[in-house]
MIDOSE-1310 file (N, C-alpha, C; in nm, 2 decimals, decimal comma, always signed):
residues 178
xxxx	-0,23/+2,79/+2,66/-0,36/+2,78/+2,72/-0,37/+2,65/+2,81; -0,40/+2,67/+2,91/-0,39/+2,55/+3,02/-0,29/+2,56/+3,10; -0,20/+2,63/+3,04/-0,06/+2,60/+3,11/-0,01/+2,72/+3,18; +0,12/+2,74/+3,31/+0,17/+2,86/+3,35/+0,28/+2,84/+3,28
xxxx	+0,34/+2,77/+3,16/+0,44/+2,79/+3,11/+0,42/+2,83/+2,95; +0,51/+2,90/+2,88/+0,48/+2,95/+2,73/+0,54/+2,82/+2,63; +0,46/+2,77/+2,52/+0,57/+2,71/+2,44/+0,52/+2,74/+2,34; +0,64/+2,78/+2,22/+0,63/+2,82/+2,10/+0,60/+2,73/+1,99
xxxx	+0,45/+2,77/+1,91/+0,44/+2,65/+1,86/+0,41/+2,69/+1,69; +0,41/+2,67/+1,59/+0,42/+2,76/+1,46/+0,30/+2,64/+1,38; +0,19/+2,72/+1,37/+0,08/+2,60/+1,32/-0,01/+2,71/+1,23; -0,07/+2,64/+1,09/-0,15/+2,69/+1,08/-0,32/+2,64/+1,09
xxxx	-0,43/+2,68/+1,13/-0,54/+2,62/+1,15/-0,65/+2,67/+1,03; -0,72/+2,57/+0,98/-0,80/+2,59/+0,86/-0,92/+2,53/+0,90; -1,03/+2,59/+0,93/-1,16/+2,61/+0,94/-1,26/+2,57/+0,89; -1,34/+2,46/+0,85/-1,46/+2,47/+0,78/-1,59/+2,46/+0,84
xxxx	-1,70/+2,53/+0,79/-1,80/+2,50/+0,83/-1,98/+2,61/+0,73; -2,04/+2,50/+0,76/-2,16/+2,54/+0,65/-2,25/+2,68/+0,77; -2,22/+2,69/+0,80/-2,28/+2,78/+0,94/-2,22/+2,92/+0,95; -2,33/+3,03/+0,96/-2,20/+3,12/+0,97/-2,21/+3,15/+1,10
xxxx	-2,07/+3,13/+1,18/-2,08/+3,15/+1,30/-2,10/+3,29/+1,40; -2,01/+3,40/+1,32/-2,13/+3,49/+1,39/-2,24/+3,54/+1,45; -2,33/+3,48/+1,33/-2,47/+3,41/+1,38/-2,47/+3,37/+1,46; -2,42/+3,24/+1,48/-2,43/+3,10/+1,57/-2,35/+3,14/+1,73
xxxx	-2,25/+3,29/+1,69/-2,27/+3,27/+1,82/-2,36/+3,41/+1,89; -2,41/+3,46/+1,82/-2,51/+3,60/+1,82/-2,67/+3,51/+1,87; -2,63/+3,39/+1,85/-2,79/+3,31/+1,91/-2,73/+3,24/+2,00; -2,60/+3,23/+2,06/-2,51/+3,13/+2,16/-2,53/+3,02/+2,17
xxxx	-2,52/+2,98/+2,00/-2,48/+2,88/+1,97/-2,34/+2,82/+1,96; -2,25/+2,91/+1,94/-2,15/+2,89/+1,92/-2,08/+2,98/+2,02; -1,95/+2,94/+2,07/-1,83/+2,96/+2,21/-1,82/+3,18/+2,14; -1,83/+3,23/+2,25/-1,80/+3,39/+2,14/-1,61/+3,34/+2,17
xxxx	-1,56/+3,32/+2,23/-1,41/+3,34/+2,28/-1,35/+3,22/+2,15; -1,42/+3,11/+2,15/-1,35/+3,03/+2,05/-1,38/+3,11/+1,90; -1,47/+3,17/+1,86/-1,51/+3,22/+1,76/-1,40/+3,36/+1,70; -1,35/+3,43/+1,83/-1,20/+3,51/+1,82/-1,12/+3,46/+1,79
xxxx	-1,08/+3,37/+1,88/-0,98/+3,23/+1,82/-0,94/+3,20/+1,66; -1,07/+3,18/+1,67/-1,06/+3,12/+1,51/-1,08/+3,23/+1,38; -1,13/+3,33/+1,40/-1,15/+3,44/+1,36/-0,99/+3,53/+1,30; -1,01/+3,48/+1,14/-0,88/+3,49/+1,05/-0,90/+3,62/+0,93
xxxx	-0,88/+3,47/+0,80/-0,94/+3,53/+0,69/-1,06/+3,48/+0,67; -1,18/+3,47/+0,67/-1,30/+3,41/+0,61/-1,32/+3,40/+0,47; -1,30/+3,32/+0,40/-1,32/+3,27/+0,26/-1,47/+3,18/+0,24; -1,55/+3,26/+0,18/-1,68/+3,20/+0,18/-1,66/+3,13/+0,01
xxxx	-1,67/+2,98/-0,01/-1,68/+2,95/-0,14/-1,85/+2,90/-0,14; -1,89/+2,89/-0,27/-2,03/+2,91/-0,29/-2,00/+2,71/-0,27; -2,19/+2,66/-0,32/-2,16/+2,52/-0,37/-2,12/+2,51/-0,51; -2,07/+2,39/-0,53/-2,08/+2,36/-0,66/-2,17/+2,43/-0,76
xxxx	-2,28/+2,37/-0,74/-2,40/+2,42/-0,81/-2,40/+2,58/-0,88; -2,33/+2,63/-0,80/-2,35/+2,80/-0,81/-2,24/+2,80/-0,91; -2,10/+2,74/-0,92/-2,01/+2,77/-0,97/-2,00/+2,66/-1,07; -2,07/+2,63/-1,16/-2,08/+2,53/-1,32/-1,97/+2,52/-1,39
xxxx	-1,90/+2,65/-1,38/-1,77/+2,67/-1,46/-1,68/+2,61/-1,37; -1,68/+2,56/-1,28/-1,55/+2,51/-1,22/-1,62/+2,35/-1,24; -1,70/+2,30/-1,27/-1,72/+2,13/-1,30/-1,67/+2,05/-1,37; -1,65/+2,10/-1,51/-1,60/+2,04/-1,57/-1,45/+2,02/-1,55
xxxx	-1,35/+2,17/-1,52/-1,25/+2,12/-1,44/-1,20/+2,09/-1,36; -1,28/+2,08/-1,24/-1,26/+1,97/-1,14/-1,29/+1,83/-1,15; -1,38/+1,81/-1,26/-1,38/+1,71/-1,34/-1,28/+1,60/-1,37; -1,24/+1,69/-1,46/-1,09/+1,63/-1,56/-0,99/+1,64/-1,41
xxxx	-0,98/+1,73/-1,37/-0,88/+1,72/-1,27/-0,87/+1,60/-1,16; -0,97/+1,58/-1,11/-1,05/+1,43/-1,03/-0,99/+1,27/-1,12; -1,05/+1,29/-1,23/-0,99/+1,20/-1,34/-0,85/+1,19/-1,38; -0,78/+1,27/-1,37/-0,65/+1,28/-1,43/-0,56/+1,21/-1,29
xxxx	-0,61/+1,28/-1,15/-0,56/+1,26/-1,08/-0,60/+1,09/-1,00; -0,69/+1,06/-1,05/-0,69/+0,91/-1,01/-0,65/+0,80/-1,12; -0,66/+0,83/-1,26/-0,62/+0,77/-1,35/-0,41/+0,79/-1,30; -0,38/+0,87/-1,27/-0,25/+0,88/-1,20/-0,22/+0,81/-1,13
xxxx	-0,29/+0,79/-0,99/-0,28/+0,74/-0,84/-0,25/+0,59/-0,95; -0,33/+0,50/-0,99/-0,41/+0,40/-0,97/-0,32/+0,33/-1,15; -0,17/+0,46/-1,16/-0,15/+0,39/-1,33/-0,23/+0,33/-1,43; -0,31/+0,41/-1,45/-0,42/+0,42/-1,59/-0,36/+0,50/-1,66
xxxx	-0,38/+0,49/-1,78/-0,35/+0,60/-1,91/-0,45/+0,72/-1,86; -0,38/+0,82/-1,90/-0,48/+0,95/-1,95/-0,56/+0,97/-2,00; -0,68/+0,99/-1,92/-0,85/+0,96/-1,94/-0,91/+1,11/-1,97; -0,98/+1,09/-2,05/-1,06/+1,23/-2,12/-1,22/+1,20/-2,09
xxxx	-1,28/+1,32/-2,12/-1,43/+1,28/-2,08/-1,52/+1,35/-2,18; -1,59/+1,28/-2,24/-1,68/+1,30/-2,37/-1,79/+1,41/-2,33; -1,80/+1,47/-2,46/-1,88/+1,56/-2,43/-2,05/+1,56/-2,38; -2,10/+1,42/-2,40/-2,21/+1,40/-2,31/-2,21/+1,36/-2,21
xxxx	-2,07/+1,36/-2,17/-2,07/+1,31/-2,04/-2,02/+1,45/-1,98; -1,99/+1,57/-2,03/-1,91/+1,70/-1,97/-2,11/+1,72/-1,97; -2,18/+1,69/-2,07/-2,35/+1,78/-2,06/-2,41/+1,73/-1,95; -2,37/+1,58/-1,91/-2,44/+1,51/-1,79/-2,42/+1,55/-1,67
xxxx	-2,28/+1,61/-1,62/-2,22/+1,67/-1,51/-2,28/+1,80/-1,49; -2,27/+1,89/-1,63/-2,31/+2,01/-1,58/-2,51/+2,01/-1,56; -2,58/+1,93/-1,58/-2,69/+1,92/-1,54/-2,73/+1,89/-1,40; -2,60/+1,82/-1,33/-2,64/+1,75/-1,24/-2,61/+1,90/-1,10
xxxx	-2,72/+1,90/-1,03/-2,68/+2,00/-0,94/-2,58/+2,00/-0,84; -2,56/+1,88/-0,78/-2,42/+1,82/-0,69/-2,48/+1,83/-0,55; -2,56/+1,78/-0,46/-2,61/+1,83/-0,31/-2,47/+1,79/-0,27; -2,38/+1,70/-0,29/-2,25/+1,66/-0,22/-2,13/+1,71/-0,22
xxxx	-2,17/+1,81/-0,31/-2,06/+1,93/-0,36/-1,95/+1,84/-0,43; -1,82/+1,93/-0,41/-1,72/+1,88/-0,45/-1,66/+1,71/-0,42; -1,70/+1,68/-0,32/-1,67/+1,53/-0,28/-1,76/+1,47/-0,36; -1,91/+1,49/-0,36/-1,99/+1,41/-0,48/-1,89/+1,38/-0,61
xxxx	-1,87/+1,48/-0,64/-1,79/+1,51/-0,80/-1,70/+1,40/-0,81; -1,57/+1,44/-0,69/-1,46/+1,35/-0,66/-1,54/+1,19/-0,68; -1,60/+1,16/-0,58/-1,59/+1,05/-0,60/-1,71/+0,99/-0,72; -1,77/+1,04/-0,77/-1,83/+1,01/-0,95/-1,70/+1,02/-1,04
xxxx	-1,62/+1,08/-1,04/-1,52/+1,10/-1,16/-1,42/+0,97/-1,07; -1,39/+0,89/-1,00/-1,35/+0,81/-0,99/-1,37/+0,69/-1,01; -1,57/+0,67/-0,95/-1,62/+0,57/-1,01/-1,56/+0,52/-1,19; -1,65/+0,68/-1,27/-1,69/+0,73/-1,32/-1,47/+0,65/-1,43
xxxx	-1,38/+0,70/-1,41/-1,29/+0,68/-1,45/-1,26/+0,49/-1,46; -1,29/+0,44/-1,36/-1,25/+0,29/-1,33/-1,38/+0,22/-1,45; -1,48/+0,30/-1,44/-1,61/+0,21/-1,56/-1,55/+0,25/-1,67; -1,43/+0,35/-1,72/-1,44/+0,41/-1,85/-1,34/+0,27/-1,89
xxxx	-1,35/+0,23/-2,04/-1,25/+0,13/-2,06/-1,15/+0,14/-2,18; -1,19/+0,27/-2,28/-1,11/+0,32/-2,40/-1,02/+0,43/-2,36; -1,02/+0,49/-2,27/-0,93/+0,62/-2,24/-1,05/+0,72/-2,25; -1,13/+0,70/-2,24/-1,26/+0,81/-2,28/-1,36/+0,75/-2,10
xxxx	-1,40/+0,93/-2,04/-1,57/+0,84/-1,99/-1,66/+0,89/-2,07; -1,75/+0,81/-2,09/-1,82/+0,84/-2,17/-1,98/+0,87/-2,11; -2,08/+0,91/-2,13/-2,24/+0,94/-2,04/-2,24/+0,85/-1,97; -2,27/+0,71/-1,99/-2,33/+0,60/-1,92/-2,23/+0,59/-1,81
xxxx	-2,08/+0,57/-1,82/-2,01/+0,60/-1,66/-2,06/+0,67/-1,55; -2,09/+0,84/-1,60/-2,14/+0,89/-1,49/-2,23/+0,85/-1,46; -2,25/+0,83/-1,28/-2,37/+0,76/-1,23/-2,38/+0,85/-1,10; -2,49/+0,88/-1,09/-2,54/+0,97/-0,94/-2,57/+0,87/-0,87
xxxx	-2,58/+0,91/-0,69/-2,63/+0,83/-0,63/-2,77/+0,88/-0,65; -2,83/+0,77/-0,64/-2,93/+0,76/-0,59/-3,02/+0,82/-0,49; -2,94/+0,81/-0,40/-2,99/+0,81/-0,25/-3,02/+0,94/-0,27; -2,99/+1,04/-0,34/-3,02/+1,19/-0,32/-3,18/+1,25/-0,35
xxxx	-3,23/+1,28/-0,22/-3,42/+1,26/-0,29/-3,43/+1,39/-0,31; -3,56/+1,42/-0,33/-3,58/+1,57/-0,41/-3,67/+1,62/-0,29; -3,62/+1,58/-0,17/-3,68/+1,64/-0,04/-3,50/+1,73/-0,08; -3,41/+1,68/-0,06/-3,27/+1,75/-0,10/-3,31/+1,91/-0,11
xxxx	-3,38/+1,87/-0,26/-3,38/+2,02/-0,34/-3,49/+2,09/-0,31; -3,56/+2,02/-0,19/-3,67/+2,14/-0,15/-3,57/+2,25/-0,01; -3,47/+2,20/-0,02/-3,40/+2,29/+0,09/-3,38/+2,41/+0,02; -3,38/+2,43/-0,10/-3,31/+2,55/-0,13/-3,42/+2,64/-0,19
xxxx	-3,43/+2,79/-0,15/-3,52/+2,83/-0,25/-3,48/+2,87/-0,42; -3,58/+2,85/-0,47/-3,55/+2,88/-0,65/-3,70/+2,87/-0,67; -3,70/+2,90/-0,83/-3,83/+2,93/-0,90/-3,89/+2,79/-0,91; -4,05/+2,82/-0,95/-4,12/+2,68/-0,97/-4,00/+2,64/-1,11
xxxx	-4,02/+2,70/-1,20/-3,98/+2,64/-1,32/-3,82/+2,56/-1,34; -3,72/+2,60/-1,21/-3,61/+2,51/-1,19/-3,69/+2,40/-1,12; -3,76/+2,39/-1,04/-3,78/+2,27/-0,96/-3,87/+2,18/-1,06; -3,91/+2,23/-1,13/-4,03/+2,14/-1,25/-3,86/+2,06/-1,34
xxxx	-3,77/+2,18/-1,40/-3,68/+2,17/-1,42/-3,55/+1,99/-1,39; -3,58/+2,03/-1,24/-3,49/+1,92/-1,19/-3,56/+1,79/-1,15; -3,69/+1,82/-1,12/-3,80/+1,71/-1,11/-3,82/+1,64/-1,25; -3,80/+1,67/-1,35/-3,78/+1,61/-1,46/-3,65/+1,58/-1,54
xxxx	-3,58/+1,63/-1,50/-3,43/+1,60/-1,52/-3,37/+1,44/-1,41; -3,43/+1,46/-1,35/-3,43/+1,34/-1,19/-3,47/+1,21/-1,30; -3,61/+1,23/-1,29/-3,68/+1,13/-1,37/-3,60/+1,09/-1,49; -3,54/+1,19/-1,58/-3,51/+1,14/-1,68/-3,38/+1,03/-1,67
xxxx	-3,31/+1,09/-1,54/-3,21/+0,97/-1,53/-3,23/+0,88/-1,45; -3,28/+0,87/-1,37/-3,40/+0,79/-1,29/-3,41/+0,64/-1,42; -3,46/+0,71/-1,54/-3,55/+0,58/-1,64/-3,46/+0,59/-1,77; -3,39/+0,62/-1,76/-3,26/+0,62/-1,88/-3,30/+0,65/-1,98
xxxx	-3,33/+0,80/-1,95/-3,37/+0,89/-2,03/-3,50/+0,86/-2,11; -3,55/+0,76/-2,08/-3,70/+0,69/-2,19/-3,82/+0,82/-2,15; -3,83/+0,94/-2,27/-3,95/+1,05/-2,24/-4,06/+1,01/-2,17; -4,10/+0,91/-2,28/-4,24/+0,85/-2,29/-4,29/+0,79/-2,13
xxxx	-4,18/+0,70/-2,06/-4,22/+0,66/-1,94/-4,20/+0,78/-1,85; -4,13/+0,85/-1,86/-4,12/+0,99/-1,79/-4,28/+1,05/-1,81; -4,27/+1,12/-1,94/-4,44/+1,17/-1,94/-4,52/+1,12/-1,89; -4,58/+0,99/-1,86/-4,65/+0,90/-1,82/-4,61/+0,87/-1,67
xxxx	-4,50/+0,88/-1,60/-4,50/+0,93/-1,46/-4,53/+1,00/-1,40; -4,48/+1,16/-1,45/-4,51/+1,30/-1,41/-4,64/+1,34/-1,45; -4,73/+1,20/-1,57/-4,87/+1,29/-1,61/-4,86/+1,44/-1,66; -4,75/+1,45/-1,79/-4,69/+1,54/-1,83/-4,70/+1,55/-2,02
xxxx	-4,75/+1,58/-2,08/-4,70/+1,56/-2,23/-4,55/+1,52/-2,26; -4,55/+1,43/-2,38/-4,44/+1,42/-2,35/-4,33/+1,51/-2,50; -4,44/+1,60/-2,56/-4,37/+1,74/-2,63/-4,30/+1,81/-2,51; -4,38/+1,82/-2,40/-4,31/+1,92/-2,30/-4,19/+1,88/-2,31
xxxx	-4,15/+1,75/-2,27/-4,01/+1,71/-2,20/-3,93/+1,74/-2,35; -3,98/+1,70/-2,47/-3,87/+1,69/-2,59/-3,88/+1,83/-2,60; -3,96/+1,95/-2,55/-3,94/+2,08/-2,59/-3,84/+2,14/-2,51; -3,84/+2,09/-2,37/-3,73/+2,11/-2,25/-3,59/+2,02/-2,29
xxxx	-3,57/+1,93/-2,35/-3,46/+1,89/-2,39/-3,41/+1,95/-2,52; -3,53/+2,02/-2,60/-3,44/+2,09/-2,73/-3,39/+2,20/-2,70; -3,44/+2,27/-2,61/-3,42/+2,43/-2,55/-3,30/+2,44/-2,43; -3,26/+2,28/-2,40/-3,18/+2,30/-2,31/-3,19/+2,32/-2,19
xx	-3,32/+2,32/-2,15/-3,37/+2,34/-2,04/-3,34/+2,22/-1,89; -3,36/+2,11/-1,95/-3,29/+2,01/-1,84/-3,21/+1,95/-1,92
C-alpha cells in the first residue's frame, strides 16, 4: 500500500475495540475500506462482570504470576477474599483485576491474601453503574454493597446513610444478596 513495488511481509494483526464497528461504520464513523482490512475472526468476549466464573481464576492466576515475576513464595487467596472479588462488578475489567491482585499480593504478608488486601479504587462512582441497564433491585444491590465497603462494612453507619433499616442490609447480607 503506498508503494509501486510488492514486499512480502508475514504479520499477524489483533484488534481491539468496545465499539462494534459495523455500526460505526454504517453511521461513517468508521473508514468502510479500513473496516475490510481488518475484518477477520471477530471474537466478542463479554466484561468481566458477565463472566464471574472466570474471577477467581484470573485471580489466582494474576497472583501467582506476579508473586513469580517479583520472587515471592506462592500466594493463595482466602475465601473472603475469593467472596470480596466475586461481588465486586469490575468497570475496569480484566486490568482492574490484574492490577488489585497485585496490589492485593504485595499487602498479603503470610502466603495467604486475605479480605482486607483487596482494595478497589475508589475513583469508580456509581454514575459508572448507571451506564448499564439492569433491575432497580441490582442497583439498590450495588448502591449498598458500594457503601458497605465504602465504611468497612459498619451496617449501622450504612443504614443511617442510605436512610435504610438496618435488618434490610443484614437481611441482604444473610441471603447473599450483596
Amino acid at each position: 500500500m503506498g508503494s509501486n513495488q510488492v514486499v512480502k511481509i508475514d504479520v499477524r494483526l489483533i484488534v481491539a475495540t468496545h465499539r462494534d464497528l459495523a455500526d460505526e461504520v454504517r453511521k461513517k464513523a468508521f473508514r468502510e475500506d479500513l473496516y475490510f482490512r481488518l475484518l477477520g475472526l471477530p471474537i466478542k468476549v463479554p466484561p468481566l462482570r458477565q463472566r464471574s466464573n472466570d474471577i477467581i481464576l484470573l485471580a489466582k492466576f494474576f497472583a501467582d504470576e506476579f508473586a513469580k515475576e517479583n520472587k515471592i513464595d506462592k500466594i493463595s487467596i482466602s475465601s473472603e477474599a475469593q467472596k470480596k472479588l466475586m461481588k465486586y462488578p469490575f468497570p475496569g475489567n480484566v486490568r482492574e483485576l490484574r492490577a488489585i491482585m497485585e496490589l492485593a499480593t504485595v499487602m498479603s504478608d503470610a502466603g495467604i491474601i486475605e479480605e482486607d488486601h483487596i482494595n478497589f479504587n475508589s475513583a469508580t462512582t456509581l454514575s459508572d453503574m448507571m451506564m448499564e441497564e439492569t433491575t432497580l433491585k441490582e442497583y439498590t444491590n450495588r448502591i449498598i454493597q458500594h457503601f458497605l465497603q465504602k465504611y468497612d462494612n459498619n451496617v449501622l453507619l450504612v443504614a443511617e446513610k442510605l436512610d435504610i433499616g438496618k435488618s434490610t442490609i443484614y437481611r441482604m447480607l444473610k441471603n447473599e444478596e450483596i
